[in-house]
N, C-alpha and C positions, 0 to 999 in steps of 0.2 A: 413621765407623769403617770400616774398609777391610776387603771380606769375608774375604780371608786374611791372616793372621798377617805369615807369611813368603812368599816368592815368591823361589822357587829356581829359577836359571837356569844349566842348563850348555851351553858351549861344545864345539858335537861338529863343527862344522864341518870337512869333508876339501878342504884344498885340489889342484885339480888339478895342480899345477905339481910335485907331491910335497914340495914344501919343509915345514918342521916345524909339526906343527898340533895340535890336541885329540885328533881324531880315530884320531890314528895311535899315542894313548896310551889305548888304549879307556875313550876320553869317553863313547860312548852307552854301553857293559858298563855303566860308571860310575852313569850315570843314571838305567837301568834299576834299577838296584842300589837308587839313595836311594830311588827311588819305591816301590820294593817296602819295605822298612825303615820306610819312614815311613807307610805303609800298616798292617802289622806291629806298631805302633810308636804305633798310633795313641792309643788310652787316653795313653799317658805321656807327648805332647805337648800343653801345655795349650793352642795355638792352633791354628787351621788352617794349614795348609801346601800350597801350590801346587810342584809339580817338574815344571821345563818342559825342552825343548829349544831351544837357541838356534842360531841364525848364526854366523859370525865375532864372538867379540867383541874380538877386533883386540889381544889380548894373546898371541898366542901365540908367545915368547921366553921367557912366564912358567908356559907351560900344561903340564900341563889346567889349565883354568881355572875355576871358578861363580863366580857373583855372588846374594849374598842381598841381597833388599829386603823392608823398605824402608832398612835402614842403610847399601845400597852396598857390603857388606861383601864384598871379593875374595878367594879360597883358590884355589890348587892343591891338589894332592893327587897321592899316590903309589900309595895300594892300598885296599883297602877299610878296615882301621884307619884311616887318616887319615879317610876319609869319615864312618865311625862315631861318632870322635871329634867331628866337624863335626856330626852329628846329634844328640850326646850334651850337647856345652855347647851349641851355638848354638841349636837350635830347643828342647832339652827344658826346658835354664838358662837362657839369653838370655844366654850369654856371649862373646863374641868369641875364637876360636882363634888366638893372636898367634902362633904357630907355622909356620901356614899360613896366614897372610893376607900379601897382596899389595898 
């Protein structure tokens, strides 16, 4: 059994070249954000949850981007409702957000 649950990873990488990236859609605000909520949030998520910061994850035409594991499961996202919502089915239901997935 795998110590957490889920394993949240977002995409805040800033490329130098300025071309279109995570970060230039405040991916880390973003981040910051889950981890505080799911902190917050704790009680009414029945499993552990890791929220990390990532690299490049080499999507970004698609981004912002996260990726949940363990199902691989890819979202964007536009504001903090979308993320809410991402916190609301997928880590409290174990639902998949077919809205925002990638």
């Amino acid at each position: 059994m795998a110590y957490y649950r889920y394993h949240i990873f977002f995409c805040t990488n800033l490329r130098a070249d300025g071309s279109q990236c995570c970060q230039q859609c405040g991916a880390q605000e973003a981040r910051d954000y889950v981890k505080q909520r799911v902190k917050e949030l704790g009680p009414l998520i029945p499993d552990k949850v890791r929220v990390n910061t990532a690299g490049c994850l080499d999507r970004c035409a698609e981004g912002p981007v996260i990726v949940i594991y363990p199902e691989a499961t890819w979202y964007t996202y536009v504001d903090r409702a979308d993320l809410d919502e991402i916190i609301a089915e997928h880590l409290i239901n174990g639902r998949v957000v077919e809205r925002l997935q990638i």
